[in-house]
C-alpha positions as CSV (number, residue, x, y, z in Angstrom):
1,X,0.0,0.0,0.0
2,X,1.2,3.3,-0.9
3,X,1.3,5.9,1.8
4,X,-1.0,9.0,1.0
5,X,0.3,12.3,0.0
6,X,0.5,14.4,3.3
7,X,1.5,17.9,3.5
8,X,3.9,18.3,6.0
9,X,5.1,21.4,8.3
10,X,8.7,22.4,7.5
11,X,10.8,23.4,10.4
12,X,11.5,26.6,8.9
13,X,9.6,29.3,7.3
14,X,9.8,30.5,4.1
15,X,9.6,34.1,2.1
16,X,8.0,36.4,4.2
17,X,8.4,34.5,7.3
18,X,5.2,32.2,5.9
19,X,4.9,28.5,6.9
20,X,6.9,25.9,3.8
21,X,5.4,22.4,3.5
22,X,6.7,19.4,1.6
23,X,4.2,17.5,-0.4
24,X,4.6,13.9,-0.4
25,X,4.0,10.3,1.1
26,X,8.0,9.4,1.0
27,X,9.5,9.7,4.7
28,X,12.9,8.2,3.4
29,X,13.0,11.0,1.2
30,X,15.7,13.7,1.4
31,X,13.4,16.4,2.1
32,X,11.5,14.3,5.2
33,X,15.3,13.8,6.5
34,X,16.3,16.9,6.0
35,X,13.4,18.3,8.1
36,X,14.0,15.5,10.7
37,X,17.3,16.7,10.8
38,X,16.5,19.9,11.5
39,X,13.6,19.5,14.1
40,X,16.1,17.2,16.0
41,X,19.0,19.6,16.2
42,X,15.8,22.4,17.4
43,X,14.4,20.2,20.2
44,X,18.7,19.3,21.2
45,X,18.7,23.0,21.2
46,X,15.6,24.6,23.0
47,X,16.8,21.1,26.1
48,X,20.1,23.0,26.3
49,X,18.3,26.9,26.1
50,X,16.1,25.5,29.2
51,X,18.9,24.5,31.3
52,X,20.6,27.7,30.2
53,X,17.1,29.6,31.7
54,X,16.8,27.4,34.8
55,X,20.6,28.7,35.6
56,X,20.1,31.9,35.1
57,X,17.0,32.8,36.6
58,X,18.7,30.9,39.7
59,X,21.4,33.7,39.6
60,X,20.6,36.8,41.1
61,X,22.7,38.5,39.9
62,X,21.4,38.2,36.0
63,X,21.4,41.7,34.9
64,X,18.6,43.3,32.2
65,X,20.2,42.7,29.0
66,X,21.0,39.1,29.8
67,X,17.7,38.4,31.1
68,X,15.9,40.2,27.5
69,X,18.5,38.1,25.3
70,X,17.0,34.9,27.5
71,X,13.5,36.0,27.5
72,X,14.4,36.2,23.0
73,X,16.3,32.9,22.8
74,X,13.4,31.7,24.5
75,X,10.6,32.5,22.2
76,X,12.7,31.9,18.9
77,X,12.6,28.5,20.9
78,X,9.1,27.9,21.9
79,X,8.3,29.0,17.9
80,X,10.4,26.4,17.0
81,X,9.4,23.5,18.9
82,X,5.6,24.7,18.6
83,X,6.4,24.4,14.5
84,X,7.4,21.0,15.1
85,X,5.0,19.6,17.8
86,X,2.3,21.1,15.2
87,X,4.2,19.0,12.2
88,X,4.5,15.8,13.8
89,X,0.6,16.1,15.1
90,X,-0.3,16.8,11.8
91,X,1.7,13.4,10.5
92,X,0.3,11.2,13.4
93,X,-3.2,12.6,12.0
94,X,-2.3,11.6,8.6
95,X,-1.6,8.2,9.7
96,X,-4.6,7.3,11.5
97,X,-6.3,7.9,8.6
């Protein structure tokens, strides 16, 4: 059986900071592992941005500007692994069908 023809969330966005999808039903396929690629090394990142935060905020002595360039790395991260949770959701869904 072939697998259907699923649009799939990229991990990155695309002109105009608008969500890219791939087209297609091959998971072995150098696009799929180039996005699995990628959403790994965001969800490696955004584990190592946490403990970063945790550290931090446990110093008191964490001045303004280092706190704002957390609070940033932060949401670029929580955009990121948001993009992905929402991808893979959307492939589970596929599959059930």
């Amino acid at each position: 059986m072939t697998a259907p023809n699923v649009l799939r969330l990229l991990p990155w966005q695309g002109p105009e900071g608008k969500p890219c999808y791939l087209s297609t039903g091959d998971r072995d396929g150098y696009m799929s592992r180039l996005a699995d690629n990628i959403e790994s090394v965001q969800l490696g990142s955004a584990a190592e941005l946490l403990e970063r935060a945790c550290e931090t905020l446990d110093t008191r002595d964490a001045d303004l500007a280092e706190m704002r360039q957390l609070a940033h790395a932060l949401a670029g991260s929580l955009r990121d692994v948001l993009r992905v949770a929402a991808s893979r959701g959307g492939l589970l869904a596929a599959r059930e069908t």
